[in-house]
N, C-alpha and C positions, 0 to 999 in steps of 0.2 A: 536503617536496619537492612534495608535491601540490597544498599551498597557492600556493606559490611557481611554480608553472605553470598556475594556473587563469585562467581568464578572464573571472570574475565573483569579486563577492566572498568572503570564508570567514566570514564573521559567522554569526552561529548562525540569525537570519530574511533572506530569500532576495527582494529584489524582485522581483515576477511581471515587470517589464519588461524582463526580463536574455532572457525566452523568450516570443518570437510568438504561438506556439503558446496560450497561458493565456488568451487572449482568447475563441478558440474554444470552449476547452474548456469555460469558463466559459457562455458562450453557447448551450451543448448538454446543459447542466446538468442540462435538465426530462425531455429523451428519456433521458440517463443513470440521474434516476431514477425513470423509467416502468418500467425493466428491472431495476434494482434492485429494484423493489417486486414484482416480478413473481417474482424469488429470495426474497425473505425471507416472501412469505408462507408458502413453507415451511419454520420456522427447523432445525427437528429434519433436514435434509437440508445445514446447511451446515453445515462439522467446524469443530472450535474451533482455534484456530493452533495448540498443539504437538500435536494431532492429523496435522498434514500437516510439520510442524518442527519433529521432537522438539527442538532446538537451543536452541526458545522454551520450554522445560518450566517457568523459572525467573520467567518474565514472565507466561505463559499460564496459567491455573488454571479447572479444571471447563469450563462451558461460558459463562465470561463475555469472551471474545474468539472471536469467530468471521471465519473470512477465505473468501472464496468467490472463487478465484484465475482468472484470465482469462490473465496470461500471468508466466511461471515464468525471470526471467534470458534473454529473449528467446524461451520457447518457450509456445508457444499453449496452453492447455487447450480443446483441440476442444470435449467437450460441453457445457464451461459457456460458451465463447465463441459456439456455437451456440445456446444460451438469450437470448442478450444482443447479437446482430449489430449493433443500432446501437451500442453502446455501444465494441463492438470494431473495428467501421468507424473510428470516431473516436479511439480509442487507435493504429490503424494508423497515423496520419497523423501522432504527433508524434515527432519526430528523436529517436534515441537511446533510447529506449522499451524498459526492460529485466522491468521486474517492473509488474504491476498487479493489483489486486484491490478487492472489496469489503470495506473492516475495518469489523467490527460490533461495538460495547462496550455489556457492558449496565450497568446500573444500577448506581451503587455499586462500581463496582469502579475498580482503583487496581494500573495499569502501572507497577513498580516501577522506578524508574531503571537507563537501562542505553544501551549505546553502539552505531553503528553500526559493521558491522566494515570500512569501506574510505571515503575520501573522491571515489572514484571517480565515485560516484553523488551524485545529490542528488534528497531525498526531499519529495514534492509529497502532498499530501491534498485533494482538490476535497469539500466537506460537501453533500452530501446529506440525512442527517435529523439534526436538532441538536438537542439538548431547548430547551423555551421558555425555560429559563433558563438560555440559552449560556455567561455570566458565571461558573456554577456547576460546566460541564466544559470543563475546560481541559487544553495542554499545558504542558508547560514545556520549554525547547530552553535548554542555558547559563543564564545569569541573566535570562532572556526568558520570561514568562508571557504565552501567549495563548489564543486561542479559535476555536471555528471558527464560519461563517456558512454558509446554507443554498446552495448557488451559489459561492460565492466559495475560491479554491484560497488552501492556504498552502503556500508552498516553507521548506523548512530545510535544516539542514546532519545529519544524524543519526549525526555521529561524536563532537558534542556531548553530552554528558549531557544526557538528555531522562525526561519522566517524564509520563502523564497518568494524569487522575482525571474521575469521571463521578462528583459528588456528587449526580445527579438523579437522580429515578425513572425517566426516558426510556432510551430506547437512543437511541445516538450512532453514524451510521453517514458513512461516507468513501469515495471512491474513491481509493485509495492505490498510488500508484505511483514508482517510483525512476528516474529517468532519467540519459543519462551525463554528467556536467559537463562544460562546458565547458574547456576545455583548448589549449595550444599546442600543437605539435608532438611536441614532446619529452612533454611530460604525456601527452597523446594515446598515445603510443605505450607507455609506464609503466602506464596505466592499461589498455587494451585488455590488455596480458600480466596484469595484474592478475585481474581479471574473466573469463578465460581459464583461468586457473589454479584460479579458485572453481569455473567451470563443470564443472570437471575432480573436484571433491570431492562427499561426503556434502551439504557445505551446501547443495548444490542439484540433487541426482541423490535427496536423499531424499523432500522436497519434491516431484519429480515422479513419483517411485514412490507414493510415501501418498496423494496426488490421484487417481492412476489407480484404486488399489485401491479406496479410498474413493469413486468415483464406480460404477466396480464395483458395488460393495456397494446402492450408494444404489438403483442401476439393478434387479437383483435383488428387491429389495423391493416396487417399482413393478411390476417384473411377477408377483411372486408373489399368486396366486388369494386 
């Protein structure tokens, strides 16, 4: 149904020319990651994903995905959004803007295949730090193997079987965000009740409980003597 009411393709890689907006973003890449570098110097303060989603327990492992969350299914995380103003200036500005964050993967590790849970969305990654041997971490999205570039966004479909792997010694870091597909009328309106009814679950009321606390926590330690 969702396919059939979209208004771009459903192929598993996503042309950036379908959205305006990816020129910008692309273009703001460098102040993006001014304030990225500005979080990750302290890595031990950003949680690892099924730290804030227990959901991802099956994907997520130890401390080799970390996500440093800016906005949650369309809600702000104030104190990390206030770490990173320009970065969130410029997330404000593109249409349909649900989820964003920083995904950070370290070395060697290997995101087991798995699925996104609604065709709702379509999920964008802008690369920020890439190892030098980009060829070596890759995604895979369907029968589609690619890679990211320092500056340059990939759009996908992540209701595709997808799956990456970071064979390098580097960390591979993203600005990772989901935005709402394109849509008619009728899909428009399917999907809005969709995404309404997530907002409504665990998937995404846990997520904004475990950030809180977890920032909580973080904050605590910064001011203890």
């Amino acid at each position: 149904f969702q396919g059939k009411h979209s208004l771009i393709p459903t192929t598993p890689l996503i042309p950036t020319h379908y959205f305006k907006w990816t020129t910008e973003l692309e273009n703001q890449s460098e102040t993006i990651r001014v304030e990225f570098d500005n979080v990750w110097a302290k890595p031990d303060e950003i949680p690892s994903f099924h730290q804030i989603s227990p959901d991802q327990a099956r994907i997520s492992r130890g401390k080799n995905w970390k996500t440093y969350g800016l906005f949650i299914f369309g809600n702000k995380v104030e104190p990390n959004c206030t770490m990173c103003p320009r970065t969130t200036e410029i997330l404000d500005r593109i249409p349909g803007l649900q989820n964003a964050w920083y995904s950070i993967l370290a070395p060697g590790y290997h995101i087991p295949a798995h699925r996104g849970p609604t065709r709702a969305l379509i999920r964008c990654h802008l690369g920020l730090m890439v190892p030098k041997k980009d060829n070596q971490c890759w995604i895979r999205i369907g029968t589609e193997t690619t890679h990211w570039k320092e500056g340059k966004i990939l759009l996908f479909d992540d209701t595709y079987e997808h799956e990456v792997k970071n064979e390098t010694n580097e960390h591979r870091a993203v600005l990772f965000i989901d935005i709402d597909r394109p849509m008619d009328n009728i899909g428009r309106f399917v999907n809005l009740s969709i995404l309404r009814l997530m907002q409504a679950t665990h998937y995404v009321k846990d997520p904004l409980k475990n950030i809180k606390s977890w920032n909580q926590k973080v904050q605590s330690q910064d001011e203890a003597p």
